[in-house]
C-alpha positions as YAML, in Angstrom:
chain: A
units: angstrom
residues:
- id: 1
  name: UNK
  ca: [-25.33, -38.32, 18.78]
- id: 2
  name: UNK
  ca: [-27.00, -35.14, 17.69]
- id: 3
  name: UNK
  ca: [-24.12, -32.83, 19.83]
- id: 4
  name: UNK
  ca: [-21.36, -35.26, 18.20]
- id: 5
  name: UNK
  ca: [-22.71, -34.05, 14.56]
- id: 6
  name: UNK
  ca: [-22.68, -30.71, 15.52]
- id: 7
  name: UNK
  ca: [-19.12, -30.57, 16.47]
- id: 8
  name: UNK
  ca: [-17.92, -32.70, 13.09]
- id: 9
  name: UNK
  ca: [-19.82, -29.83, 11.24]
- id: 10
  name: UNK
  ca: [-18.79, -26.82, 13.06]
- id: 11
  name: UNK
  ca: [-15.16, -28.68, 12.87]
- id: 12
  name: UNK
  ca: [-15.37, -28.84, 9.12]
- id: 13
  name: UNK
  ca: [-16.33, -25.51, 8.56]
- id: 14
  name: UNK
  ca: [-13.52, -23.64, 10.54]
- id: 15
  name: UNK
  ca: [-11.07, -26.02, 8.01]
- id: 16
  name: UNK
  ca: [-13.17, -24.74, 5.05]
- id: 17
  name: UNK
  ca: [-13.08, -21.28, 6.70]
- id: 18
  name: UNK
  ca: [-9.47, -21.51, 7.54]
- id: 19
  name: UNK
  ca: [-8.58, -22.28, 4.45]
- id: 20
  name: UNK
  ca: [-10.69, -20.06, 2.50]
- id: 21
  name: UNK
  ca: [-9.04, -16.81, 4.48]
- id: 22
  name: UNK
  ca: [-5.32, -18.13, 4.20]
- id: 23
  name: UNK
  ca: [-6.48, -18.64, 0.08]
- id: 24
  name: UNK
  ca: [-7.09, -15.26, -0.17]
- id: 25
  name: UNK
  ca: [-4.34, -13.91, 1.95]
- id: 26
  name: UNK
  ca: [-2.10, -15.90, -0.51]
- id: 27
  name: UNK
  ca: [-4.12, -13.93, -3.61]
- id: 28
  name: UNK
  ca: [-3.50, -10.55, -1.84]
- id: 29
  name: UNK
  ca: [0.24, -10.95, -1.74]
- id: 30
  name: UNK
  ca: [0.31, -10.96, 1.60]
- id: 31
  name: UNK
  ca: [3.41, -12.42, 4.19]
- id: 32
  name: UNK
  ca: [3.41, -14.39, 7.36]
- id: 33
  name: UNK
  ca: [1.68, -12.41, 10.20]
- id: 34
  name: UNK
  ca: [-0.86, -10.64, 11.59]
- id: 35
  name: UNK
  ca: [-2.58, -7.53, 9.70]
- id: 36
  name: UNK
  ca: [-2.71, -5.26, 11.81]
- id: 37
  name: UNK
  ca: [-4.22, -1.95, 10.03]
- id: 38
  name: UNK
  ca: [-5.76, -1.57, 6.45]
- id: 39
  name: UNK
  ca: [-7.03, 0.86, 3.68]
- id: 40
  name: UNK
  ca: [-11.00, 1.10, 5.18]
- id: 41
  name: UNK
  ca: [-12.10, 0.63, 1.61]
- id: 42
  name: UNK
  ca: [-10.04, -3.19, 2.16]
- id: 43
  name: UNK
  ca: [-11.66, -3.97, 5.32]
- id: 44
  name: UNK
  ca: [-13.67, -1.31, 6.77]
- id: 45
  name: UNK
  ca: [-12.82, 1.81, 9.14]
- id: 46
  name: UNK
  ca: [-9.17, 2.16, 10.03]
- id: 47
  name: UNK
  ca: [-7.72, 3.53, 13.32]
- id: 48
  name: UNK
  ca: [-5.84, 6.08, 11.47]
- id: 49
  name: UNK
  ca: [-4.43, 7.87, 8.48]
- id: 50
  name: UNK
  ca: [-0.53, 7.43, 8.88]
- id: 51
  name: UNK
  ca: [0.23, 11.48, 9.09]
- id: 52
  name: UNK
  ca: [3.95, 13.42, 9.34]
- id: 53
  name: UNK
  ca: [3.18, 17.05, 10.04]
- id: 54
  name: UNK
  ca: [6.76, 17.95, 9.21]
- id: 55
  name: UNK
  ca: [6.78, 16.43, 5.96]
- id: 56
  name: UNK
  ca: [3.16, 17.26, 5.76]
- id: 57
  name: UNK
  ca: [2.64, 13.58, 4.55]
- id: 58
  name: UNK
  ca: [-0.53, 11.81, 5.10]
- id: 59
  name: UNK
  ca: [-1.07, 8.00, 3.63]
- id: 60
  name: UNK
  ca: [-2.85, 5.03, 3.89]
- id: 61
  name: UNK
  ca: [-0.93, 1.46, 3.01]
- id: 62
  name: UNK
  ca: [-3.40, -1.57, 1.73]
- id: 63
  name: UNK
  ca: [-2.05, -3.34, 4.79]
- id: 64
  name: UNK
  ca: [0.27, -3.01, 7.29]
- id: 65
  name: UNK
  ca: [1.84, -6.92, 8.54]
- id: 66
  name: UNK
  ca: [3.84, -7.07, 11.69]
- id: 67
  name: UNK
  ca: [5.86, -9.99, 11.54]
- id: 68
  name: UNK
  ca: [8.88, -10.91, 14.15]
- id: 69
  name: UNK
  ca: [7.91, -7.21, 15.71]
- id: 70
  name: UNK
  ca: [8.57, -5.52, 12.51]
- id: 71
  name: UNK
  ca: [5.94, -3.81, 10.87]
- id: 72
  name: UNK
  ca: [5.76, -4.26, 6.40]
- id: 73
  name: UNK
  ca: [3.96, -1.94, 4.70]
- id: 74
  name: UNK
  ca: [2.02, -3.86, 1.59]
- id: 75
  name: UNK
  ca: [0.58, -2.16, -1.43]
- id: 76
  name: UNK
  ca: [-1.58, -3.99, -3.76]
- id: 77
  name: UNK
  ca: [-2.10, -3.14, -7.44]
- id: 78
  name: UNK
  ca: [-4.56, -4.69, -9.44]
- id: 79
  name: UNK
  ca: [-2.75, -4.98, -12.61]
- id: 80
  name: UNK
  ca: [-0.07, -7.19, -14.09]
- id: 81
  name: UNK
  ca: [3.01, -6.67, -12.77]
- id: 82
  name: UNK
  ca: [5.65, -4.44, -15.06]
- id: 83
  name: UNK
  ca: [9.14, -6.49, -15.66]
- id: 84
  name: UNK
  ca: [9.65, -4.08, -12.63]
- id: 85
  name: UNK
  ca: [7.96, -1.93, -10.41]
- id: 86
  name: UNK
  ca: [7.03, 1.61, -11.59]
- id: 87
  name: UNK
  ca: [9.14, 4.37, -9.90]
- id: 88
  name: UNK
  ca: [5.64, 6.02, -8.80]
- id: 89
  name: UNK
  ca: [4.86, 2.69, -6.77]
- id: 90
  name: UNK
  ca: [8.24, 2.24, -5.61]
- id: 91
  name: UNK
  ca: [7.70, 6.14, -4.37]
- id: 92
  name: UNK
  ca: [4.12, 5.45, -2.97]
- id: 93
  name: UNK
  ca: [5.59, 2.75, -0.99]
- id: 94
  name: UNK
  ca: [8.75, 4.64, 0.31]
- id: 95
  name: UNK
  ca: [6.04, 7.05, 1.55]
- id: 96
  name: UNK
  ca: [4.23, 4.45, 3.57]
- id: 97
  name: UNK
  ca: [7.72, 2.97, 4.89]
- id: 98
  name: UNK
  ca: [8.51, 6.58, 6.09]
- id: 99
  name: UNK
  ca: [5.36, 7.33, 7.58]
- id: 100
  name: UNK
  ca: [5.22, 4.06, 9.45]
- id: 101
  name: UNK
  ca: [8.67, 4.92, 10.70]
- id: 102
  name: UNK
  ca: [7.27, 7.93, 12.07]
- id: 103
  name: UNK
  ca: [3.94, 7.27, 13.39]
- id: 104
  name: UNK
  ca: [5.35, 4.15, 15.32]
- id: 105
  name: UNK
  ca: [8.80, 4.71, 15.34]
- id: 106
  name: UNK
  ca: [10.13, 1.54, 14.09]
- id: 107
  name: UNK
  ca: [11.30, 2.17, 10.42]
- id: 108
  name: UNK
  ca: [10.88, -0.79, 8.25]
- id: 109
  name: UNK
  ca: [13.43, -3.22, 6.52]
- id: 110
  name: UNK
  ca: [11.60, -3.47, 3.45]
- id: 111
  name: UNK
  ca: [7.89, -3.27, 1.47]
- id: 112
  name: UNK
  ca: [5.94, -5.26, -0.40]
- id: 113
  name: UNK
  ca: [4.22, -4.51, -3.44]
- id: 114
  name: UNK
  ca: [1.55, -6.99, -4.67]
- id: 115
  name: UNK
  ca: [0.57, -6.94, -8.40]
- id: 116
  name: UNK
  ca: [-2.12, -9.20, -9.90]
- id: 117
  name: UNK
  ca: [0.63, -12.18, -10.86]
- id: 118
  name: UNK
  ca: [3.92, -10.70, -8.87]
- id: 119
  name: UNK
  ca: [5.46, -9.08, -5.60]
- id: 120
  name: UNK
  ca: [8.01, -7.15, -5.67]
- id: 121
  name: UNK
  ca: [10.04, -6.61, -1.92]
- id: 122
  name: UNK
  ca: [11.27, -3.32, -2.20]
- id: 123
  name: UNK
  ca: [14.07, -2.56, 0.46]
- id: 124
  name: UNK
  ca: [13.41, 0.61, 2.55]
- id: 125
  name: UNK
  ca: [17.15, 2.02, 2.77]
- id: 126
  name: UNK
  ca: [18.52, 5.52, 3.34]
- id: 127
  name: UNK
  ca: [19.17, 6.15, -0.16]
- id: 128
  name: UNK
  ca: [15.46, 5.57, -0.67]
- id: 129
  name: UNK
  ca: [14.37, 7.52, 1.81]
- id: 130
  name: UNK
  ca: [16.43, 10.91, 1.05]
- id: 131
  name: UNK
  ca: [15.40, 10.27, -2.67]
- id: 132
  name: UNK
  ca: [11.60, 10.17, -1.55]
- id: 133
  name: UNK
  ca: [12.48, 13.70, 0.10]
- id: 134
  name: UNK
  ca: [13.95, 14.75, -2.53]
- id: 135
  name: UNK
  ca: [10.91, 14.80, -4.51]
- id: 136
  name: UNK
  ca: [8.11, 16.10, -1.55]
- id: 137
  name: UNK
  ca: [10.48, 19.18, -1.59]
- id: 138
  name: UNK
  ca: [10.89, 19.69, -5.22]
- id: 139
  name: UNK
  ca: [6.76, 18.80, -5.53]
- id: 140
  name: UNK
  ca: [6.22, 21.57, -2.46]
- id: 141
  name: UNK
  ca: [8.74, 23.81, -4.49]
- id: 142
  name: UNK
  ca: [6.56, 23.40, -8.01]
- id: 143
  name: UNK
  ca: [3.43, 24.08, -6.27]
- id: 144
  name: UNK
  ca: [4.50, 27.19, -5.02]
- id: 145
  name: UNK
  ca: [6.30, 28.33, -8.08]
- id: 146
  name: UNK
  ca: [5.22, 26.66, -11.50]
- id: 147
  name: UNK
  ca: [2.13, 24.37, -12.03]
- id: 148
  name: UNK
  ca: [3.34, 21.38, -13.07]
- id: 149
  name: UNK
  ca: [2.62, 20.59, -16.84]
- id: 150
  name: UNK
  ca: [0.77, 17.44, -18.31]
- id: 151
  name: UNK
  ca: [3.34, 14.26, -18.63]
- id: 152
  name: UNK
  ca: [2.18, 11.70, -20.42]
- id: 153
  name: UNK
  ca: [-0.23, 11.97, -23.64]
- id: 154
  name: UNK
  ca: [-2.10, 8.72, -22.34]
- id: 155
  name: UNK
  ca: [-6.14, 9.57, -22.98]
- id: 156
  name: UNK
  ca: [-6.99, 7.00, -20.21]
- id: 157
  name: UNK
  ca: [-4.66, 8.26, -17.26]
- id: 158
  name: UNK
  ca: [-5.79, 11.98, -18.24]
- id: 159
  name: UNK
  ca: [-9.68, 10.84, -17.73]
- id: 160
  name: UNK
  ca: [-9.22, 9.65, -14.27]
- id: 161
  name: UNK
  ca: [-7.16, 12.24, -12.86]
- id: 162
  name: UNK
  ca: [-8.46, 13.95, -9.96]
- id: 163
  name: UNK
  ca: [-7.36, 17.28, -10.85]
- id: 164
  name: UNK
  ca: [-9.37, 16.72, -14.89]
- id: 165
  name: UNK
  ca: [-11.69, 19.01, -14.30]
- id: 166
  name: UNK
  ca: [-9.37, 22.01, -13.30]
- id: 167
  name: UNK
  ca: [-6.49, 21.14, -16.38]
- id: 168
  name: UNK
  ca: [-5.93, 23.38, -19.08]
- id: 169
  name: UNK
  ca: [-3.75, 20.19, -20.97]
- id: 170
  name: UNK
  ca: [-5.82, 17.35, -20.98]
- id: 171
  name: UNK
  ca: [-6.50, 15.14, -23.63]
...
């Protein structure tokens, strides 16, 4: 009797369980299949920064979903979601698609980015991909010959900026 109530509970639970982890999967944006890397401060430590020496790229997606032997890079925002995706995001993600192509040598169809209320599929095509090079080499280009000037005039972007502290422009 006693082993019979023990496996009803433990039964119930891995439902609850179950359905607690595909709730939340759903919430994340995620698609169909398994995760099979993450941002450590999503999950804990990851086996790797995604790196391309000859770009001199380094990244780290919120996820990475292989589904059908395809890998999909995911990036998760924690706002609203624009009436479409910032170019910045739409960058940040080429950047993962790229270095996932070259760190495991499949390139991917497409990525997902997950805002609060909205994901956006963002196809990964050539055009994309030369346009993302396009700016790494005009970026390297600036930081060798002019330091790049303030550009926006929005008080709470220029607090959190990493490089605040060194700025001669901020607000």
């Amino acid at each position: 009797m006693n082993t019979t109530l023990i496996g009803v509970f433990l039964l119930l639970l891995a439902v609850v369980v179950l359905y607690v982890a595909n709730r939340q999967r759903s919430q994340i944006g995620l698609p169909p299949g398994r995760v099979v890397y993450s941002d450590p401060s999503v999950w804990g430590k990851v086996e790797r920064v995604l790196y391309d020496p000859s770009l001199g790229l380094a990244g780290k997606p919120d996820y990475l979903v292989q589904q059908n032997g395809n890998l999909i890079p995911v990036e998760v925002k924690s706002g609203f979601a624009p009436a479409k995706p910032h170019d910045s995001h739409i960058y940040q993600l080429a950047a993962y698609c790229y270095l996932v192509e070259q760190t495991y040598g499949k390139k991917p169809a497409y990525g997902l980015i997950n805002y609060r209320n909205r994901t956006f599929a963002i196809d990964y095509t050539p055009q994309l991909e030369q346009n993302l090079k396009d700016i790494i080499n005009e970026m390297r280009w600036c930081e060798k010959h002019t330091p790049p000037g303030r550009s926006h005039q929005e008080p709470v972007r220029c607090a959190r900026c990493g490089f605040r502290d060194n700025c001669t422009e901020k607000i």
